[in-house]
N, C-alpha and C positions, 0 to 999 in steps of 0.2 A: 792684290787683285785676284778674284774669286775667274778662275776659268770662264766661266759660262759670261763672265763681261764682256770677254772678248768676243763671242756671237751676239751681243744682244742689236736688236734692230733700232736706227736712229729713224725718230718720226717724221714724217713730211708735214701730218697739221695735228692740230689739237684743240680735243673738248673739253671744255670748262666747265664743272659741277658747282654750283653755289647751293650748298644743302643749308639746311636750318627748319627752324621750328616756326619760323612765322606765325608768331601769336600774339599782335598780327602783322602781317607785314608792312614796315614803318620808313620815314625818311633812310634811315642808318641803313637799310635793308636797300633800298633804292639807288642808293651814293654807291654801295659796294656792288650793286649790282652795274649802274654806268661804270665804275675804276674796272670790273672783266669786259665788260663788252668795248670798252676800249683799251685795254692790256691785249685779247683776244679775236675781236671781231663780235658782232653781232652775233654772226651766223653761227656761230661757235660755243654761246654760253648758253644754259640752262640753269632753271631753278629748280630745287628738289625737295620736297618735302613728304613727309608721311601722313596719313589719314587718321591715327590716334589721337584720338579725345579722350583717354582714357583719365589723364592730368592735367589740360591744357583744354579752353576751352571751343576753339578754332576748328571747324569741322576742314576740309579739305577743298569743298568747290568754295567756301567762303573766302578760303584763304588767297585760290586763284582768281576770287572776284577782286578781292583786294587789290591785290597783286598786278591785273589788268590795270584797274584803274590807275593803279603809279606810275604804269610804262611797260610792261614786262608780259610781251605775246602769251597770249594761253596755250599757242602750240610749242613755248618755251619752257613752261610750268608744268613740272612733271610726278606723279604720285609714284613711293617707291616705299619699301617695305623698311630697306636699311640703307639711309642714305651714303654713307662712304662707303659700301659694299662695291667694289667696281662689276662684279656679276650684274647691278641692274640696269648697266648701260650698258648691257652687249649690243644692242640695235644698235645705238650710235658710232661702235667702236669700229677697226679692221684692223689688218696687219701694220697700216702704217698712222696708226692716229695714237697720239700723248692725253694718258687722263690728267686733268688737274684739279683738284680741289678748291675751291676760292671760298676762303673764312676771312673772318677782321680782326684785325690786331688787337682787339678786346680779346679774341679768343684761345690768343696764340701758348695759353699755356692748359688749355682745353683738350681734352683726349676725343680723338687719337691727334699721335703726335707722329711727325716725321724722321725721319734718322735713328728708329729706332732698333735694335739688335735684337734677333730671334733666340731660342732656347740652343742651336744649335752654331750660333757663331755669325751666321748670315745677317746679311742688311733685313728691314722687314720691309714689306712693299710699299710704303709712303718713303717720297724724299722731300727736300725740300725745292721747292721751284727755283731756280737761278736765270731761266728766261734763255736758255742755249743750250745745247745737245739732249735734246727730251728724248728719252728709250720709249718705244711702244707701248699701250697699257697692258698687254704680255706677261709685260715684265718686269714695269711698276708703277707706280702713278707720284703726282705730285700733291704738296700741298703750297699754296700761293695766298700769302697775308697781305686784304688792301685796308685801305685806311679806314679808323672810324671816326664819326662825327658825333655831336651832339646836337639835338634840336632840340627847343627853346618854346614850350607851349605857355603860356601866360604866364613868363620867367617862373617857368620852372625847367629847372636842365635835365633832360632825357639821352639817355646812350643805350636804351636796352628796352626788349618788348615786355617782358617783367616790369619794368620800372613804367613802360606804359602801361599796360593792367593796371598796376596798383593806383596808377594816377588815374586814368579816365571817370572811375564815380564817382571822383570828387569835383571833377570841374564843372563849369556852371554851364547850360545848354548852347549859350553862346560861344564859350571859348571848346567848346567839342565841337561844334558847326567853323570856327576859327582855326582849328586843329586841323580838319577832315578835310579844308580846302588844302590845308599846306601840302597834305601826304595824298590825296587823292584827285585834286582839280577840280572838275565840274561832276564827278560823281560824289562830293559831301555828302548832299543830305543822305542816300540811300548807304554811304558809309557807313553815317551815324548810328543808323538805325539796326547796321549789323553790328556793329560795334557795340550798340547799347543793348542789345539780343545777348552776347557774348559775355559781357564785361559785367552790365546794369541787372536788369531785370531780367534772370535765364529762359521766365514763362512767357513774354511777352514777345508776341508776333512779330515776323517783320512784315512791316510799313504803317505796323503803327506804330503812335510816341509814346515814350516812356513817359511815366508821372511821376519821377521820382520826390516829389512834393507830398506826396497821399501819404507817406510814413516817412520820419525820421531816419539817418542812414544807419542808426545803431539798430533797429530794428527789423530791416530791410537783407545787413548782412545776419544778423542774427536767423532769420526765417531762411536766406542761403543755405547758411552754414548746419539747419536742421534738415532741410528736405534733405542737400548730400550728404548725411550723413543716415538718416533714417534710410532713405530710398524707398520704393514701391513694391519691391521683390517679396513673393509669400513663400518662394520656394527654400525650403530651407535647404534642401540637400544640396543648392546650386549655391546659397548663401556657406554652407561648411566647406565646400569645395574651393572658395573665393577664400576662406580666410587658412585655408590649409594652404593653399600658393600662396598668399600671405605673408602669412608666419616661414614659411619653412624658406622663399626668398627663392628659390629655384637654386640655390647654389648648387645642389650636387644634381649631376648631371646621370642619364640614363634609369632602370626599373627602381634604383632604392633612391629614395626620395628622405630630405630631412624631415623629422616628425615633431609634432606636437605633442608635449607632455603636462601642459598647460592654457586652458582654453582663454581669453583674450575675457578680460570684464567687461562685461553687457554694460548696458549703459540704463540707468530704472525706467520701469514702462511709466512710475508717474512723472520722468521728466519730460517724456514726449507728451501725454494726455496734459501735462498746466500748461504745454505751450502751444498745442493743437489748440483748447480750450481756449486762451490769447488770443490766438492768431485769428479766431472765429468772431469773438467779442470786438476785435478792431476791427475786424472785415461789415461787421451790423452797425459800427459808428462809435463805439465805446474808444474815447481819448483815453481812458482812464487804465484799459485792459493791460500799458506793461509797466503802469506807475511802481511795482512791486516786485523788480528786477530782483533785491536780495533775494525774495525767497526759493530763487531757481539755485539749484545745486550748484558751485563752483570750486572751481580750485582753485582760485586768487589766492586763498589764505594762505593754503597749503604751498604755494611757489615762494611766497615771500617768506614762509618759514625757513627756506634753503636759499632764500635769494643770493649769501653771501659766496657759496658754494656754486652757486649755477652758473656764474663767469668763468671761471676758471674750467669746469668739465666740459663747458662748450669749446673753450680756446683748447681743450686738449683735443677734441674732437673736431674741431679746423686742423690743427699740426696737422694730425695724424692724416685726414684726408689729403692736404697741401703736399708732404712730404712723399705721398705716394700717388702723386697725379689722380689721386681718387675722389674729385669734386663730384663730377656727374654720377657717380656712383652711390656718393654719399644723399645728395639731392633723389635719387631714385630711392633709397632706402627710405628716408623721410617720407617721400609721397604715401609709401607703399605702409606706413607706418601710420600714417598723418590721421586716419579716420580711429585709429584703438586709442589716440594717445589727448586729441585737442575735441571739446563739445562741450554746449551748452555755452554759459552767461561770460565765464572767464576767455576765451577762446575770439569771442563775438566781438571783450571789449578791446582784445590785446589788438587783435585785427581791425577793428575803429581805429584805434592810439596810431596804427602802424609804426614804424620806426621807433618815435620815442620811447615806446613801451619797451619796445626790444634795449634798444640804448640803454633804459633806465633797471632793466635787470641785467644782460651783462657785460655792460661799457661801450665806451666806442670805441676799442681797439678790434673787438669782436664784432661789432654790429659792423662797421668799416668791411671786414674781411666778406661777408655778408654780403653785403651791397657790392662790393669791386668782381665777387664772383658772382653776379647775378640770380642768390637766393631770391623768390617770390616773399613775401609779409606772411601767406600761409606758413610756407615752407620752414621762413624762420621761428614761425609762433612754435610749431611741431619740435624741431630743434628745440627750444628752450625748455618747454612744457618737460617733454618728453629727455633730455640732458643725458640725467642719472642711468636712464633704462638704456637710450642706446649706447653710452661708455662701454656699460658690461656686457651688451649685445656686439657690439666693436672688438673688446680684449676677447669674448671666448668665438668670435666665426668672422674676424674682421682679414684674417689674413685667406680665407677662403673667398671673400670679396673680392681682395683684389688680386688673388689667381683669377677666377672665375673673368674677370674686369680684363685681368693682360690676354687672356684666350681670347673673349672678344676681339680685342685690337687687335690682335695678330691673326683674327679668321675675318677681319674686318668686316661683323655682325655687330653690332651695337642697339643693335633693335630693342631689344628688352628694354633699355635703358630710357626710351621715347616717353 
């Protein structure tokens, strides 16, 4: 026993933090939210999320419109910068109140982690919840695993809001209106319509309807997957500045900064003009404007030339993340990767295919790992595309990750990582 145990203060009540991404907030998100407010009290939980759209595409008051309609007071729903930071609930907090963290047993080998040991021999400030002698948040906080469920949208089995995105442009107007009652009640339809804002069609208003009938869905993600990738920005010096944090990944920390000794390959000005040029001829009524898919630049050929190899460098590259609690971290590189590495026609169709396509390049032993960690179909396309570059991006700055990663945890900042 560390001396300073023996002073610490035992709490009289306690707050409950239910952080997450809420993107967007679903049954699963709801269930865990009633297992705190009945472990806890009402008056006791909160939800916590952050305002970055930088990955995800869920702005912040939509998230708490959501959220409302499930059940869950707006004066409960709280914007914070770093959610397991316990610094952003000093207003909640006093001398005598126990922080708690409330995640789902989906998550429970998700960082940060509880019980963990500092550089200098001490406990670090997460423990885990036992439900008796809580110390002040002072002095440390908890973390508390409630259950998770799955819900059942026109039998299909859902346990994660990833797996909702990827599902929702597929389903038919009716089972989204069937969906939107389950998780929202008598706010559906204006669900739907942020949901289909979010998920469907990013340009389209809300309150009005989507037409997702006017084009085919290959076409649809495909016009997606250009406008984020082109973007609208003319400023270049803001655009070199974007790809220098980048590239360089923030790892090193204070005035020296990692550098770039290789600029990122442009992507050809004529692959944007033939499909600007498409996108104009469908927009005037031309059926015929994307009959000639082949001739957009791809890398389908080029993946399948290494197909046999691209399982096996991914499974090394799950180990290596698995073995060092480095999920999220690896999921963050990807994002931050995803726009140099996946575009144009191969990228539009792997993300059509979802799943199978991944399956069918590097097994289901891998895709499985995938799916039980909560990769996005982008996220995974990026991974596979991309393999061989992050391997050798991993073996020469992968161990600066995950220092970079355990500092985090232990200054309990994970913010970057959103």
């Amino acid at each position: 026993m560390f001396l300073r145990e023996l002073y610490e203060a035992k709490a009289r009540r306690v707050v409950a933090i239910m952080p997450g991404g809420f993107h967007p907030f679903h049954p699963g998100h709801k269930s865990l939210y009633d297992w705190a407010v009945k472990t806890f009290g009402q008056s006791n939980v909160y939800v916590a999320a952050t305002a970055d759209t930088s990955t995800r595409p869920f702005p912040f008051d939509v998230k708490k419109k959501l959220a409302a309609m499930a059940g869950v007071p707006g004066d409960r729903f709280l914007q914070v910068k770093s959610p397991f930071n316990n610094r952003e609930y000093a207003d909640l907090l006093d001398g005598d109140t126990a922080l708690v963290f409330v995640r789902s047993q989906k998550d429970k080998n998700e960082q940060p982690l509880p019980d963990q040991t500092k550089k200098n021999g001490e406990p670090g400030y997460l423990r885990t919840y036992t439900g008796k002698d809580l110390n002040t948040a002072d002095e440390m906080g908890y973390m508390a695993y409630g259950p998770t469920i799955n819900f059942d949208f026109s039998g299909m089995k859902i346990k994660s809001a990833s797996e909702l995105r990827a599902t929702w442009p597929e389903m038919s107007d009716e089972d989204k209106l069937r969906a939107a009652k389950l998780m929202y009640g008598n706010g559906a339809p204006v669900a739907v319509k942020l949901l289909n804002q979010a998920l469907g069609d990013p340009e389209a208003p809300v309150g009005e309807d989507a037409s997702p009938d006017e084009e085919d869905e290959f076409h649809r993600k495909l016009d997606k997957l250009v406008h984020k990738t082109f973007g609208h920005s003319s400023d270049e010096k803001k655009k070199k500045k974007k790809t220098d944090e980048i590239m360089a990944f923030g790892i090193k920390r204070g005035p020296k900064r990692a550098t770039i000794k290789k600029k990122p390959e442009k992507f050809e000005p004529s692959l944007r003009d033939k499909i600007a040029a498409r996108r104009k001829a469908a927009a005037q009524g031309d059926k015929d404007a994307w009959a000639s898919k082949k001739e957009l630049p791809t890398k389908e050929a080029q993946l399948d030339e290494i197909a046999p190899a691209v399982g096996a460098v991914v499974m090394w590259i799950l180990r290596w993340a698995l073995s060092k609690g480095l999920v999220p971290a690896l999921k963050w590189l990807l994002k931050k990767l995803m726009k140099y590495i996946i575009g144009g026609t191969a990228a539009a169709v792997a993300i059509d295919q979802g799943w199978e396509w991944i399956k069918d390049k590097i097994g289901e032993e891998a895709t499985q790992i995938l799916i039980d960690n909560g990769f996005e179909i982008a996220i995974a396309v990026t991974l596979v595309i991309g393999a061989v570059v992050i391997k050798k991006w991993i073996e020469k700055h992968g161990e600066k990750l995950a220092k970079r990663y355990a500092e985090s945890i232990e200054e309990g900042d994970l913010s970057w990582t959103n």
